[in-house]
N, C-alpha and C positions, 0 to 999 in steps of 0.2 A: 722370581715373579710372584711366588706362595707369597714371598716376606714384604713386598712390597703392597701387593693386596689384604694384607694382616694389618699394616701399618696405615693404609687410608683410612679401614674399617673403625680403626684404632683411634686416628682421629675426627672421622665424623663427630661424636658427640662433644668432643671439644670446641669446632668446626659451631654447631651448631648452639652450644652454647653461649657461647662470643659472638654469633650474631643475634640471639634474643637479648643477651647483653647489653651491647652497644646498640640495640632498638629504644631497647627499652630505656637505656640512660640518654638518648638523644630526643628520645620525646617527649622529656620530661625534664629536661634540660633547658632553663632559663638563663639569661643575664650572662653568654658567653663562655669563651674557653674553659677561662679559668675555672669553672663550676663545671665542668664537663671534665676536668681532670678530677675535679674532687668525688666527684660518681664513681669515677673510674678507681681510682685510690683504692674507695670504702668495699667496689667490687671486686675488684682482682687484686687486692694488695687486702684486706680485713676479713672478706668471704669467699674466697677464692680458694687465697695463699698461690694465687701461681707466678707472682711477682711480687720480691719483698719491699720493704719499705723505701732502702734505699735505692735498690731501680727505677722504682716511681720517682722518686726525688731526679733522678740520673734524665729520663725519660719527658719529664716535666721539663725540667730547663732546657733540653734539647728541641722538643716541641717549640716552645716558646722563640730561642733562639734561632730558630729554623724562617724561613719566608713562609709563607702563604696562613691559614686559618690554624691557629691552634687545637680546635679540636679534632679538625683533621690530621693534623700532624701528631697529635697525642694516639689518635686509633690507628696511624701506618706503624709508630713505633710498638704500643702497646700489642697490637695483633702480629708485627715481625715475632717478637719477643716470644708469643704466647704459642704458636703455631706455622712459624715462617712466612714465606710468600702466600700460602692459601691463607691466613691466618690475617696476614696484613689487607688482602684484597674482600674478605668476610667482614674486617671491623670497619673499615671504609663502607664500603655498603650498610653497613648495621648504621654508622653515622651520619651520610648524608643522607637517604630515606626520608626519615622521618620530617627533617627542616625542609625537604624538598615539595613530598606534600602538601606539607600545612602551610607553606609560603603560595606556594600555586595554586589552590582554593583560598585564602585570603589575601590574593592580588586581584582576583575575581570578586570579592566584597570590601574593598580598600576602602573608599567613599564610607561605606557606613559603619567600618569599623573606628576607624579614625575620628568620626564627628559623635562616635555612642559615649554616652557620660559613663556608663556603668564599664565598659572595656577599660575604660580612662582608668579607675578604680579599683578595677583588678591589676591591670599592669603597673600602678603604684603601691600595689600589698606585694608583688611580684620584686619587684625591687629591695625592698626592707628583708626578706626571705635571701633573695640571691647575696645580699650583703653582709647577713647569719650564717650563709654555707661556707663564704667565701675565708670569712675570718675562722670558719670552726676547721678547716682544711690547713690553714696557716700558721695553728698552732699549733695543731696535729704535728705540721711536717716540720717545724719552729723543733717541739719538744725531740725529735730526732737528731738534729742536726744538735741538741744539748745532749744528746745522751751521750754522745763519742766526744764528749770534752776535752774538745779540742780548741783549743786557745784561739787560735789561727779563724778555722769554722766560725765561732762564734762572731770574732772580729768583723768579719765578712760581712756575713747576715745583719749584723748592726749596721756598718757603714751601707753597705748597701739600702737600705730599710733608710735609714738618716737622709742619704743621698735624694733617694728618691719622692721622700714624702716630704722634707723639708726644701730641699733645693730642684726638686722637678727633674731629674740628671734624666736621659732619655733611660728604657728601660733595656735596647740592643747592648749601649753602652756599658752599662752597668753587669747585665752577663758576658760581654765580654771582657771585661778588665777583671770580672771571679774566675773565667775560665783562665788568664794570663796567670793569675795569681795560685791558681792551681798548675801549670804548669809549671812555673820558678820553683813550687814546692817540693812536685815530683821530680823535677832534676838535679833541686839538692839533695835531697831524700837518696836521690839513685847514687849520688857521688859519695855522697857519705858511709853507703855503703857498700861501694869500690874500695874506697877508702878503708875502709876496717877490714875487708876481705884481703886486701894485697899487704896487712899490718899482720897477719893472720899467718898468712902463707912467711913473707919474711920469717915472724918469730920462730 
């Protein structure tokens, strides 16, 4: 009972830090998901350290691949990862909070937000910002996916990227034919080394 009261104690400030976290990244979070991962990245993967690089990678495309809102699905997995169920149920709340407010007081001023020139003008400087985050995040995770030079990886990332921006391929599609492609990999990867092991044992 000692160790289990040691062990909440233990994680309250973690607890609470991953919800000022994910407060503070969602309310200051524009232009969608994908830039609500990149928050999350620079915060718990560059200032954190509680999640390395490639989990976010891992995390990200699961979010994405997953049904419902990405940045919801980015804070169930990021908060499992970080702290388990209380962990996941903290960054969820940390997430939707803040969109839930600020949506529900400007659905009460809709009319004149909508027709104000000056809003107009912020939410178009808003835009050229989210489109800076979103590329500085991409090459971020881009130069990762280069550093395990891996012929295979790379390949990927290009076709996909070609796929998507030149030929419009849907984007479910396209993570699912990476994850197929990772699967074929790892089940030769495994045989092969079956294969050397029972080469092994004969000699």
């Amino acid at each position: 009972m000692k160790k289990e009261g040691e062990e909440s104690r233990g994680r309250g400030p973690v607890l609470w830090k991953l919800l000022l976290s994910t407060l503070y990244i969602s309310a200051f979070t524009f232009g969608g998901g994908f830039v609500i991962v990149t928050f999350m990245k620079r915060k718990f993967v560059d200032e954190l350290h509680w999640i390395d690089n490639d989990e976010m990678l891992d995390l990200a495309a699961l979010a994405q691949s997953s049904p419902g809102a990405i940045a919801v699905n980015a804070a169930i997995l990021v908060g499992w990862r970080v702290a388990g169920l209380a962990g996941m149920v903290t960054a969820v709340l940390g997430t939707i909070l803040p969109p839930m407010l600020i949506l529900s007081i400007v659905s009460l001023f809709y009319e004149a937000f909508a027709s104000n020139y000056f809003i107009q003008l912020v939410l178009r400087g808003m835009q050229a910002g989210v489109a800076a985050v979103i590329l500085d995040v991409t090459f971020g995770l881009g130069r990762g996916v280069l550093k395990e030079r891996s012929v295979l990886n790379c390949l990927v990332m290009a076709g996909v990227f070609g796929a998507s921006f030149f030929f419009g391929v849907n984007v479910v599609v396209l993570i699912l034919a990476s994850g197929a492609v990772g699967i074929i990999r790892e089940v030769f990867r495994h045989r092969k080394a079956e294969s050397a092991g029972s080469g092994d044992c004969q000699g």
